[in-house]
LOTIFI-785057 format. One line per 10 residues: number of its first residue (from 1); their letters; for each residue x, y, z of C-alpha. Coordinates in nm, 4 decimals, padded with zeros to 6 digits. Example, Ala and Ser with C-alpha at 12.3 -4.5 7.8 and 13.67 -1.06 7.14 Angstrom:
REM residues 2
1) as) 01.2300:-00.4500:00.7800 ~ 01.3670:-00.1060:00.7140
REM end
This chain:
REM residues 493
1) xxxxxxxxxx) -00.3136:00.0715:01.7500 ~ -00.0164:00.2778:01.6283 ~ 00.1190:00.6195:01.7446 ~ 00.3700:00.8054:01.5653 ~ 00.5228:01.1166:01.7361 ~ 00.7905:01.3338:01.6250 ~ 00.9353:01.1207:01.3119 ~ 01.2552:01.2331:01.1381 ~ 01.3918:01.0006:00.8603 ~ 01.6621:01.1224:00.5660
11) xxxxxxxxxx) 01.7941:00.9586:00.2723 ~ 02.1852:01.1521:00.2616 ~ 02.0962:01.5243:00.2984 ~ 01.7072:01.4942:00.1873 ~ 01.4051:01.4665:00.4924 ~ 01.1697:01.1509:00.3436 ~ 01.0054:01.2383:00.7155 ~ 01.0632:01.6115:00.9714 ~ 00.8792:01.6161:01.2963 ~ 00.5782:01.3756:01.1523
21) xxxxxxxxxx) 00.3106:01.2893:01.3702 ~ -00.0227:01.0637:01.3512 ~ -00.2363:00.7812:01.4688 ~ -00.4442:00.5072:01.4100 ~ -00.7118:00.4081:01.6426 ~ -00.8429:00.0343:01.6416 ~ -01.0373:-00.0986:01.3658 ~ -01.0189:00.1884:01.1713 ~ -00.9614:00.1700:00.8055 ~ -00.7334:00.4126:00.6831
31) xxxxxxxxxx) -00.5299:00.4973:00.2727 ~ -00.2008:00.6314:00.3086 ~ -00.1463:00.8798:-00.0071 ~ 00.1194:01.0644:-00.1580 ~ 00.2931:01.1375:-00.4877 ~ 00.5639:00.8864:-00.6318 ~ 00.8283:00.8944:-00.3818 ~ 00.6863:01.0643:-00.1355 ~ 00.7764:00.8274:00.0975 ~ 00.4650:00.5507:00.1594
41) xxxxxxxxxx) 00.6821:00.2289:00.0885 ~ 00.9666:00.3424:00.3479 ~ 00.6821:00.4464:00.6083 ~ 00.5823:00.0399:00.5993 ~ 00.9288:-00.0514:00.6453 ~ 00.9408:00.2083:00.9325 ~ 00.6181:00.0549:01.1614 ~ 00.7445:-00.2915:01.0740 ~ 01.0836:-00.2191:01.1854 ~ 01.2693:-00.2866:00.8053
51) xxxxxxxxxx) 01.4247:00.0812:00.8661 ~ 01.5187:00.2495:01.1568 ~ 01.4248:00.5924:01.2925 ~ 01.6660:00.8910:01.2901 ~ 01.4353:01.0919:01.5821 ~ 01.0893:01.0068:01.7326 ~ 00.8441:00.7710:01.8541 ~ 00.6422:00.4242:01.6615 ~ 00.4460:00.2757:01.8710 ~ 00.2163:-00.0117:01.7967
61) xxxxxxxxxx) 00.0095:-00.2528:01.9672 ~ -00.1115:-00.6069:01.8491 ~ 00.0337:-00.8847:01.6005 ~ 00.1327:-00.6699:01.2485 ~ 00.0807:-00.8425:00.8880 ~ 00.2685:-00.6573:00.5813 ~ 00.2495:-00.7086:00.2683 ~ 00.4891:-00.5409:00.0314 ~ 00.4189:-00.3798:-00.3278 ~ 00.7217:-00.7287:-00.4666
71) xxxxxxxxxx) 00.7926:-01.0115:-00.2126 ~ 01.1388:-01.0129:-00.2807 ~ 01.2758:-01.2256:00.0060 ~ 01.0530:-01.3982:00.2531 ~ 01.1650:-01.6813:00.5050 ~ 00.8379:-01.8146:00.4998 ~ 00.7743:-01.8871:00.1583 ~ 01.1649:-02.0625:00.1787 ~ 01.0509:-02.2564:00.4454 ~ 00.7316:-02.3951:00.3786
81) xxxxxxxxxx) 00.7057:-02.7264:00.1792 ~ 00.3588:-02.6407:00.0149 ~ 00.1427:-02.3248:-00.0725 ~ -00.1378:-02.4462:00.1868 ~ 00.1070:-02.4749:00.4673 ~ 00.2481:-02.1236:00.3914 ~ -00.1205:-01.9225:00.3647 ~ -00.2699:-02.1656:00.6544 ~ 00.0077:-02.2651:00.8524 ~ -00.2128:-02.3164:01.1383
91) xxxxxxxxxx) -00.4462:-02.5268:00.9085 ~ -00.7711:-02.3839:01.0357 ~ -00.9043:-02.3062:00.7223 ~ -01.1510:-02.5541:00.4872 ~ -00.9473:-02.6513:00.1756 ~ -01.3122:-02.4950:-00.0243 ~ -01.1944:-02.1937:00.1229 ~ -00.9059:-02.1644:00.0491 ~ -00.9338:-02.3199:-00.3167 ~ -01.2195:-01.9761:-00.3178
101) xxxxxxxxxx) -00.9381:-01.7357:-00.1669 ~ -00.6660:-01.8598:-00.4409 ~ -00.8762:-01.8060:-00.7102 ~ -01.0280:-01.4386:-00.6066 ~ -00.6315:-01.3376:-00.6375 ~ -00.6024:-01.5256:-00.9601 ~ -00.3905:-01.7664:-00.8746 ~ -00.4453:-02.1385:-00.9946 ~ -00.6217:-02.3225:-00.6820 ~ -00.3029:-02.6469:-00.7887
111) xxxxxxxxxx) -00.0446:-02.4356:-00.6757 ~ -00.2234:-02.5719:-00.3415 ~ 00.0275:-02.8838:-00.3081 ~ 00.3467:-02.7036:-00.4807 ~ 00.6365:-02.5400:-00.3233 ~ 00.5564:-02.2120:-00.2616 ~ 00.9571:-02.0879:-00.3217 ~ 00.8633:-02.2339:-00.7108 ~ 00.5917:-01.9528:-00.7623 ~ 00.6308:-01.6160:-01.0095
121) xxxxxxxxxx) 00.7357:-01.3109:-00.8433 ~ 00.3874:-01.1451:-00.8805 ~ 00.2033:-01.5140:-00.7566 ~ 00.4048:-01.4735:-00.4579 ~ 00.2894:-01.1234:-00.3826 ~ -00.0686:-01.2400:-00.4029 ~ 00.0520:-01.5760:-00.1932 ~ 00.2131:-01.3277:00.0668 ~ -00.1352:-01.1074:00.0250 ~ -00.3347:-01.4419:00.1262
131) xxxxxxxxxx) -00.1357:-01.5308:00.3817 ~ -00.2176:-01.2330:00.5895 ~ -00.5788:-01.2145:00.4811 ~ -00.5989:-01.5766:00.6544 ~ -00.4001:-01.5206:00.9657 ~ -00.6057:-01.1657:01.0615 ~ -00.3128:-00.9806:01.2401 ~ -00.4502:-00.6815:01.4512 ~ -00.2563:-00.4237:01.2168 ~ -00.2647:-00.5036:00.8450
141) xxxxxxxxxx) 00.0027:-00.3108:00.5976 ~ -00.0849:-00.3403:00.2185 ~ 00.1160:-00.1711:-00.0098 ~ -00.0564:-00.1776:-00.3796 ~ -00.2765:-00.5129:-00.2754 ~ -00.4711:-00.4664:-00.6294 ~ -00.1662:-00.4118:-00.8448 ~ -00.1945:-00.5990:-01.1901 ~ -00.5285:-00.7308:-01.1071 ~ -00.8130:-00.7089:-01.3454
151) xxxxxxxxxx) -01.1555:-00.5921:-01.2549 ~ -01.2740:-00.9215:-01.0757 ~ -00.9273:-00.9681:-00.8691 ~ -01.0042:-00.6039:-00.7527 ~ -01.3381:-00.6087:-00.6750 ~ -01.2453:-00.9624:-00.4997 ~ -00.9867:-00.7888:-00.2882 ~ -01.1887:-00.4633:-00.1800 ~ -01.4581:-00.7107:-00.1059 ~ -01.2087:-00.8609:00.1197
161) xxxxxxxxxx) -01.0923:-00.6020:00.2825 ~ -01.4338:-00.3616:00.3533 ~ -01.4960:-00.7024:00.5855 ~ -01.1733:-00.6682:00.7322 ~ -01.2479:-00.6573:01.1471 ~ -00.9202:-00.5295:01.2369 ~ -00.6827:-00.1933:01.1248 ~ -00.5855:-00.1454:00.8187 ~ -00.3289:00.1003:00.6765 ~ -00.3288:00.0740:00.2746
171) xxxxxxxxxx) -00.1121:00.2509:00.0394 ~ -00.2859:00.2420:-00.3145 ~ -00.3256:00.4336:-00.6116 ~ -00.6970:00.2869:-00.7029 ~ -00.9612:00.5666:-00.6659 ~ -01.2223:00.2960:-00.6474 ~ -01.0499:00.1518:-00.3423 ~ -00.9741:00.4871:-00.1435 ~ -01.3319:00.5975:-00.2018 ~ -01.5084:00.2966:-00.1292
181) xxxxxxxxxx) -01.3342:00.1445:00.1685 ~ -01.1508:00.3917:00.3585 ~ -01.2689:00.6266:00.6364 ~ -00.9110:00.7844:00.6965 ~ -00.6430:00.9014:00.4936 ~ -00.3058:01.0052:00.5829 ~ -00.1509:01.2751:00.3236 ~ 00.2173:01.2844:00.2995 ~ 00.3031:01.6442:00.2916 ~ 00.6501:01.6504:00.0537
191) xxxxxxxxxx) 00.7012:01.9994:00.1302 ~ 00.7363:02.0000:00.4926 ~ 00.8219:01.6422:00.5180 ~ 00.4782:01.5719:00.7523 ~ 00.1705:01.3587:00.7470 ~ -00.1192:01.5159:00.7678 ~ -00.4625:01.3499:00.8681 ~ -00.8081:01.3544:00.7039 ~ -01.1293:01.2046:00.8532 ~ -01.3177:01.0572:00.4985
201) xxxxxxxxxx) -01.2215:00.9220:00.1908 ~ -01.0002:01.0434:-00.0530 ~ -01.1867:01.2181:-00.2516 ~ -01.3029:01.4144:00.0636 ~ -00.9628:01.4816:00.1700 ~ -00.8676:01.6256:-00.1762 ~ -01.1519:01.8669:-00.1175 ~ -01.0348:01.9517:00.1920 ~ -00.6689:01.9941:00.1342 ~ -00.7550:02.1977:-00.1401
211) xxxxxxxxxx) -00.9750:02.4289:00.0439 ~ -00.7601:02.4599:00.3643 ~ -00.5049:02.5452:00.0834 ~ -00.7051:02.8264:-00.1156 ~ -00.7413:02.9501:00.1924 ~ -00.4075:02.9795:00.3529 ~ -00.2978:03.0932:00.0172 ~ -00.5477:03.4195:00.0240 ~ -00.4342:03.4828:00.3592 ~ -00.0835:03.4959:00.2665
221) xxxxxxxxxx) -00.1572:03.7299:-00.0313 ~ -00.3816:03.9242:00.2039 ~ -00.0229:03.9650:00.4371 ~ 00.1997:04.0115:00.1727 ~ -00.0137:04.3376:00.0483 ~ -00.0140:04.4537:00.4141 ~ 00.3679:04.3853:00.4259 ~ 00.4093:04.6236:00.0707 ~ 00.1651:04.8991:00.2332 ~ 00.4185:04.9347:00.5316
231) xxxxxxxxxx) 00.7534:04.9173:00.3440 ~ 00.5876:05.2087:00.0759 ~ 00.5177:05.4148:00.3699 ~ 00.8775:05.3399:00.5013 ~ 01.0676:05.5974:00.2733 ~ 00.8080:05.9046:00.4161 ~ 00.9777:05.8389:00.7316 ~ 01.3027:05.9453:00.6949 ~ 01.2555:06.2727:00.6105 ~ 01.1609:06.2954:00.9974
241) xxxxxxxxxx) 01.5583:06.3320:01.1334 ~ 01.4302:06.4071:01.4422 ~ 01.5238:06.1604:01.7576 ~ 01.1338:06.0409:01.7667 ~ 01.1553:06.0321:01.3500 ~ 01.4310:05.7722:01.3698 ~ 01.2915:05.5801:01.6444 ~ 00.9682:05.5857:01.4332 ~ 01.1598:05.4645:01.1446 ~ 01.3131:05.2026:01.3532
251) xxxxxxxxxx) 00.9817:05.0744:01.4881 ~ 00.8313:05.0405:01.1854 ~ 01.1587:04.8507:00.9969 ~ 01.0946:04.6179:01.3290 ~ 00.7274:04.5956:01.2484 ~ 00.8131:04.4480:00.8727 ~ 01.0578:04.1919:00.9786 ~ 00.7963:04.0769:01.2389 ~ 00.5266:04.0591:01.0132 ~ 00.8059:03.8541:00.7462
261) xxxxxxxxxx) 00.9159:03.6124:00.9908 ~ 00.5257:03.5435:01.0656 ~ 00.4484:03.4588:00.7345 ~ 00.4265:03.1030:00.6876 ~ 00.5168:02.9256:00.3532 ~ 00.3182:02.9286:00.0444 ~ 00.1808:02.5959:-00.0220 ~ 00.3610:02.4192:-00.3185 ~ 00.1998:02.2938:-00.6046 ~ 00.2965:01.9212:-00.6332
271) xxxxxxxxxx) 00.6082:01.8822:-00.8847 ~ 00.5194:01.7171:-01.1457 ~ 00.7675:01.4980:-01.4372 ~ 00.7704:01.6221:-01.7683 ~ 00.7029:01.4012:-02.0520 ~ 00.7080:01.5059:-02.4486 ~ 00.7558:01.2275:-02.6659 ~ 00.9831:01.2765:-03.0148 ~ 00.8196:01.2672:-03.3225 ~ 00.9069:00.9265:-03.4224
281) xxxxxxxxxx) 01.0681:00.8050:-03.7511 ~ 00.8663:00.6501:-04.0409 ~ 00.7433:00.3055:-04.0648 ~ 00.6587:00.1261:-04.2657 ~ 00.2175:00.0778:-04.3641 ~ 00.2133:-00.2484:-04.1504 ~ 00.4915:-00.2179:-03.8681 ~ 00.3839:-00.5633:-03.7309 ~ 00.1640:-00.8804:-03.8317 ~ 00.0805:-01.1516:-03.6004
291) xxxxxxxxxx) 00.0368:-01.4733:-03.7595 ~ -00.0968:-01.8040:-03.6118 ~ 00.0736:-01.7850:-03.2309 ~ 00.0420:-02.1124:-03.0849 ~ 00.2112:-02.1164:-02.7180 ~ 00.1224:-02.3422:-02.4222 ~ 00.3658:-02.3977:-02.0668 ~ 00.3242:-02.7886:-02.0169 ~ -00.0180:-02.9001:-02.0306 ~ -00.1357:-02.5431:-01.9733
301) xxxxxxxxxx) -00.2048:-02.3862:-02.3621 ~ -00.2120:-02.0079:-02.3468 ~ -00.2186:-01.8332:-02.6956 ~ -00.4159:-02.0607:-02.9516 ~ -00.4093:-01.9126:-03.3217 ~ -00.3339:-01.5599:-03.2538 ~ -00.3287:-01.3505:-03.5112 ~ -00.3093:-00.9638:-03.5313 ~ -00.2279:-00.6771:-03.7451 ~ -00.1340:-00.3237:-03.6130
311) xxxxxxxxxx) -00.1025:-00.0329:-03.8886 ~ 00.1125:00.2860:-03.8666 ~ -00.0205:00.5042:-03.6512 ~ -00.2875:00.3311:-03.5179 ~ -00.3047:00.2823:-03.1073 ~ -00.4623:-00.0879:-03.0297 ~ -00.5120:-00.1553:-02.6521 ~ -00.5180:-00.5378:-02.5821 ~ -00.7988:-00.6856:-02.4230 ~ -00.8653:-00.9599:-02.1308
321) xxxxxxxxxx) -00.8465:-01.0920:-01.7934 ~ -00.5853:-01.2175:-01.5941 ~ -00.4446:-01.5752:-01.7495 ~ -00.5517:-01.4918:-02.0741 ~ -00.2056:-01.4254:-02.1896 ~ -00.1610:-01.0699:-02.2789 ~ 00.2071:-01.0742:-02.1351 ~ 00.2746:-01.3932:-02.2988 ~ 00.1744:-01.1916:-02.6456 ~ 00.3610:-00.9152:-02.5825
331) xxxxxxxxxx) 00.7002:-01.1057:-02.4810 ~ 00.6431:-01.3389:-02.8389 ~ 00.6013:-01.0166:-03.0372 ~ 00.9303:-00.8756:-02.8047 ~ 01.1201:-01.1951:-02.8607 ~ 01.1963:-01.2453:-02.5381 ~ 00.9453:-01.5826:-02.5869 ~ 00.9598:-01.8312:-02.8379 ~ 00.5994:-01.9464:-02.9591 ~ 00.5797:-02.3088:-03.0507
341) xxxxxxxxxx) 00.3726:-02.2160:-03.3685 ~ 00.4102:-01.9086:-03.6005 ~ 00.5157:-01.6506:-03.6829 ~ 00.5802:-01.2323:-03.5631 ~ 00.6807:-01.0049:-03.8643 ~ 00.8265:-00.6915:-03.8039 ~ 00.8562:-00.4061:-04.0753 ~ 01.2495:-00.3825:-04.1285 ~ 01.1738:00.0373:-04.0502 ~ 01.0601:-00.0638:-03.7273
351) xxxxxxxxxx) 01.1644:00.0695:-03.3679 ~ 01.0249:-00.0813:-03.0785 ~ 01.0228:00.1152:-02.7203 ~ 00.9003:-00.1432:-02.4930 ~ 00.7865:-00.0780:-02.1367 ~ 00.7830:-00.4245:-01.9167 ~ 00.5964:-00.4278:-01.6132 ~ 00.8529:-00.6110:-01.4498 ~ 01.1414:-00.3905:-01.5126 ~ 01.3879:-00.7073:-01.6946
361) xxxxxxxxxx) 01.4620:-00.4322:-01.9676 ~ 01.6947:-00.2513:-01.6814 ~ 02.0220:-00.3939:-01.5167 ~ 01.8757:-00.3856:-01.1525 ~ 02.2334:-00.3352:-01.0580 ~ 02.3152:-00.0140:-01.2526 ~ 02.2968:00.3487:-01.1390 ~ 02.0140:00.5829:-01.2384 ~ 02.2755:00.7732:-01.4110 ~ 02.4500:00.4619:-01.6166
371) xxxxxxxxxx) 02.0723:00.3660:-01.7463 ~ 02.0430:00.7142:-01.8847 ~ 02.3442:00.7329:-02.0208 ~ 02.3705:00.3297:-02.1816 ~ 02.0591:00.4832:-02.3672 ~ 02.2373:00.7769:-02.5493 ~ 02.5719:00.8930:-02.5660 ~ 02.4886:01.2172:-02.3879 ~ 02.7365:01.3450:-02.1006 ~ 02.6913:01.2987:-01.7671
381) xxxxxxxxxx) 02.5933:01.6553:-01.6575 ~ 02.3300:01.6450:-01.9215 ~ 02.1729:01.3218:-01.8470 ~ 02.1634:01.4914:-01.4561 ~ 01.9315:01.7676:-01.6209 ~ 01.7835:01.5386:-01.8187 ~ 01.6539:01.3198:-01.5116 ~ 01.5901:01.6081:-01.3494 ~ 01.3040:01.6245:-01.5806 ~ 01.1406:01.3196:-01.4465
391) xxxxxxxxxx) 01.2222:01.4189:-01.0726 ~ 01.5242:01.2628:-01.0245 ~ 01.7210:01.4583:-00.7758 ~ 02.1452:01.4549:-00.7565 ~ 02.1592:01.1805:-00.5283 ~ 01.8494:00.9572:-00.6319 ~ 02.0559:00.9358:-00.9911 ~ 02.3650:00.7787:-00.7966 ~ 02.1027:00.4726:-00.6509 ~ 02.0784:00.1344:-00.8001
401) xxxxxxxxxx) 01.7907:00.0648:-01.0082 ~ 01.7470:-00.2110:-00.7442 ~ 01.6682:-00.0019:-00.4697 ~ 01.4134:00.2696:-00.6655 ~ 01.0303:00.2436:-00.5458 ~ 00.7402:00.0703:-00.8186 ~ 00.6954:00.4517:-00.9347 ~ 01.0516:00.5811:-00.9858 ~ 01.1392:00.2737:-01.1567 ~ 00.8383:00.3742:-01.4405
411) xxxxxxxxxx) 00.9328:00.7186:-01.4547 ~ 01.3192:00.6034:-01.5237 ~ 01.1712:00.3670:-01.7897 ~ 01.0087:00.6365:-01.9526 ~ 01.2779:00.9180:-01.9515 ~ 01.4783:00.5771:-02.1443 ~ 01.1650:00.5956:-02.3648 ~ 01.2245:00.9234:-02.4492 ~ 01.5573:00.9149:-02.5631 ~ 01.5096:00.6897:-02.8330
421) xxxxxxxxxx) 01.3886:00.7222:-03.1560 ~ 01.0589:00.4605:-03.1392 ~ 00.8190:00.4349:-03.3967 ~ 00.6641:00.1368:-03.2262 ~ 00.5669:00.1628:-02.8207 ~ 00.4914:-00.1655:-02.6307 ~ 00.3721:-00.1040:-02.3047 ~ 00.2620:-00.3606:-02.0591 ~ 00.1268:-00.2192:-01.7513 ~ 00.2608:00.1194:-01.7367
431) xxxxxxxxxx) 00.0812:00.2923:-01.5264 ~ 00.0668:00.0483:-01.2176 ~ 00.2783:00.2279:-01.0037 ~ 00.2069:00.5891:-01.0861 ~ -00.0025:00.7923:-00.9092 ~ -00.3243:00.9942:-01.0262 ~ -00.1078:01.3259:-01.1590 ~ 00.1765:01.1023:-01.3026 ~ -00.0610:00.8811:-01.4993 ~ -00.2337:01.1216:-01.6558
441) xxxxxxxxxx) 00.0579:01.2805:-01.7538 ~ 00.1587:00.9624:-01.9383 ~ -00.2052:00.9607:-02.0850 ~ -00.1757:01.2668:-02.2383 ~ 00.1892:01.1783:-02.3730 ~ 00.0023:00.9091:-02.5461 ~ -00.2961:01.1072:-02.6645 ~ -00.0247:01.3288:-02.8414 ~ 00.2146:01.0253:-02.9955 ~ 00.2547:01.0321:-03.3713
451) xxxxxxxxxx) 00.3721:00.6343:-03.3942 ~ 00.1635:00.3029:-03.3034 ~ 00.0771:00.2207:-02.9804 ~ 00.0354:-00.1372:-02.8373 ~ -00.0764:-00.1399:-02.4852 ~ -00.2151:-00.3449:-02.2464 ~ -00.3583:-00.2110:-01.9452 ~ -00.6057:-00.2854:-01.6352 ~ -00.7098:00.0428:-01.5661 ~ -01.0757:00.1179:-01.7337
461) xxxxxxxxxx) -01.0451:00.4887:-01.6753 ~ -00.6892:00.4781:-01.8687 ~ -00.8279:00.2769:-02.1610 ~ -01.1439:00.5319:-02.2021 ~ -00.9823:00.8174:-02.1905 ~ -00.6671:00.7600:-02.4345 ~ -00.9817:00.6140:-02.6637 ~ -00.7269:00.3619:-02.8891 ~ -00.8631:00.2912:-03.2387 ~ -00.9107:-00.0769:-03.2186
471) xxxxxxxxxx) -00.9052:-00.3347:-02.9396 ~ -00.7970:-00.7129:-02.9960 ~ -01.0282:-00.8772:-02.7884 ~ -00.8013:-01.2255:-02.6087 ~ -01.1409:-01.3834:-02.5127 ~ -01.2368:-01.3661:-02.8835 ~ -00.9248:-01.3902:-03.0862 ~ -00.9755:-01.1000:-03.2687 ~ -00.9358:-00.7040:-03.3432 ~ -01.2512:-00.4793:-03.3072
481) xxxxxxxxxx) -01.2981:-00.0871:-03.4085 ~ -01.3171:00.0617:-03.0250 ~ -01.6114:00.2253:-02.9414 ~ -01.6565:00.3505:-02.5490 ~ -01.9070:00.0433:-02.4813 ~ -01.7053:-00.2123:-02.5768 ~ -01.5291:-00.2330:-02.2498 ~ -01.9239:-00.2973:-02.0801 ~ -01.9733:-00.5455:-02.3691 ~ -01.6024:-00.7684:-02.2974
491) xxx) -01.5579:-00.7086:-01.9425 ~ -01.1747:-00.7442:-01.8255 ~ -00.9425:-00.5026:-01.9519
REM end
């Protein structure tokens, strides 16, 4: 179903792709892994003809469906005069069904008879998600599909897709997913600029990667020592001044370079962004109090007599499914939301950080570089080490914020994080877009923070492991001591 042979593709002077090469046979199922900018959005864009190839082959066969990690732009959605005619446009699906479809993605079954051009940015990434579910195209692209879904909306989609009867290529950062659903993965090898291919899971590939690497590793070693025996032996040599000395001399100088240019790289440990959080400036006792939140959008009423207290130092972790208005909260508490009842008090020693899962803190139209720098008045050479840091090479800090992927636009909001002096972090959703080494790195960053911690979060394994000392439960209304079974008790993160 596709073929790719030979693929080159730069950004500037960096390889994204050198030579790559792999298929896809029909029907398979197959994850498409890599670290943060390794290159997995711009491969989509590549197959579906969004970006064009510097050398090589694509070939595909069969009707493509794609489904991008933000549906910024799509002609359809402008186009279509009503949610049902955009996800059915051939209208062969039961309106049960489709009602059943809406509300597996979380999306209200009314938005049915609206415009679909009217929708949320994230409700038309799960439109654009059911859309292609419905029409069944022979090669299906999903980049992220269970991004800021809770448990149900995930377990809804992988239900979805292990049914699937056609290809699939998937980009995701969900274990779960890549373990349970997939039966190929293609790794995308950011040293050499390849893709390399692994019959199994992911969790079998890892094994095997890492093997196939222990053992190319020892047999490198295992060269290099033979290498050092040769070139000690070397200097005996030229005592020997003799013509059949020198030409043993010579044979043997020509026997080391051989052996040199034979040796094949050592495999590269993946880089990894560094993340230290300052020690953050006293609070005050109670850096914020929640006090009878009231907020509803038209008839809908989200937040109904909210109230919450956080204390210094303390790390709470915010509780519920999809709807139940855990963004809402956070944006009253940020200000960027009025509430139509109460009140949000802030200590006056207070210092928010606040991490938005859609990015509005950022000018999408500024450079890497001018975010850094807006932050702190640090010169620009500085701020260029300083990014550096989070993996941020010289050109990538020249790009818009606009055009960075899901993952470098976290790791920029972060490295902003850093540079100032918080006492209070607010983080909705950050690890959505980070891969498995990058958001455990954060983790651990947040294990080690001295302030107070609000977060809200879907992933379970995130939540368990960074083991927050209360929970305020949105189902409930209120703020529990956490204890490792609560999340079995509640449900929904």
């Amino acid at each position: 179903m596709i073929t790719v042979n030979g693929l080159t593709f730069s950004y500037g002077a960096e390889y994204v792709f050198h030579d790559a090469t792999f298929s896809i046979g029909n029907n398979q199922k197959v994850g498409l892994i890599g670290p943060n900018g390794a290159g997995k959005s711009t491969l989509f864009r590549l197959l579906v003809g969004k970006e064009e190839t510097e050398h090589g082959m694509i070939s595909t066969r069969g009707t493509i469906g794609y489904v991008p990690q933000e549906v910024k732009s799509d002609p359809h959605i402008e186009a279509a005069t009503s949610v049902l005619d955009y996800i059915d446009p051939h209208h062969t699906h039961e309106e049960f069904a489709l009602k059943r479809l809406l509300a597996g993605l979380e999306l209200p079954h009314v938005l049915l008879t609206d415009e679909p051009k009217k929708a949320s940015g994230g409700q038309k990434t799960k439109l654009a998600l059911a859309r292609a579910l419905l029409l069944e195209p022979d090669i299906l692209l999903l980049d992220e599909p269970t991004n800021f879904m809770d448990k149900a909306g995930k377990k809804f989609v992988m239900d979805f897709l292990a049914t699937y009867p056609k290809t699939l290529l998937v980009i995701s950062h969900d274990l779960k997913l890549l373990d349970t659903h997939i039966d190929k993965i293609l790794s995308i090898n950011t040293q050499f600029h390849t893709i390399e291919t692994y019959a199994g899971t992911y969790s079998e590939a890892l094994k095997i990667k890492r093997e196939a690497d222990e053992l190319l590793k020892r047999s490198i070693k295992s060269k290099q020592a033979h290498i050092r025996q040769m070139e000690t032996a070397l200097p005996k040599l030229y005592k020997f001044t003799s013509k059949k000395g020198v030409r043993a001399r010579v044979r043997q100088q020509e026997r080391i370079r051989r052996e040199r240019e034979k040796l094949p790289p050592m495999p590269q440990e993946l880089k990894s962004f560094k993340l230290s959080l300052p020690t953050p400036p006293r609070s005050g006792e109670i850096p914020l109090l929640v006090s009878h939140i009231d907020k509803s959008f038209g008839e809908k009423h989200v937040l109904c007599d909210i109230n919450m207290t956080i204390r210094r130092h303390e790390k709470m972790v915010i509780i519920g499914p999809n709807g139940a208005g855990k963004s809402t909260l956070i944006k009253i508490v940020m200000g960027i939301i009025q509430p139509d009842n109460g009140t949000v008090i802030l200590n006056e020693a207070v210092k928010i950080g606040y991490y938005s899962q859609e990015f509005d803190v950022m000018n999408p139209e500024k450079t890497v570089l001018q975010t850094v720098m807006d932050e702190r008045d640090i010169a620009e050479q500085e701020s260029r080490k300083f990014l550096g840091r989070f993996l941020f090479t010289h050109e990538q800090t020249t790009q818009s914020v606009r055009s960075l992927s899901g993952g470098e636009k976290t790791r920029l909001s972060v490295a902003c994080l850093v540079l100032r002096a918080n006492n209070l972090l607010i983080l909705d959703e950050p690890t959505t877009y980070l891969d498995p080494m990058s958001q455990r790195i954060i983790l651990e960053a947040l294990k080690k923070y001295q302030g107070t911690l609000l977060l809200v979060s879907h992933s379970e394994d995130f939540v368990r492991e960074l083991k927050p000392d209360k929970a305020f439960i949105m189902r409930d209304r209120k703020t529990v001591f956490w204890s490792d079974e609560l999340l079995d008790e509640v449900g929904d993160v």
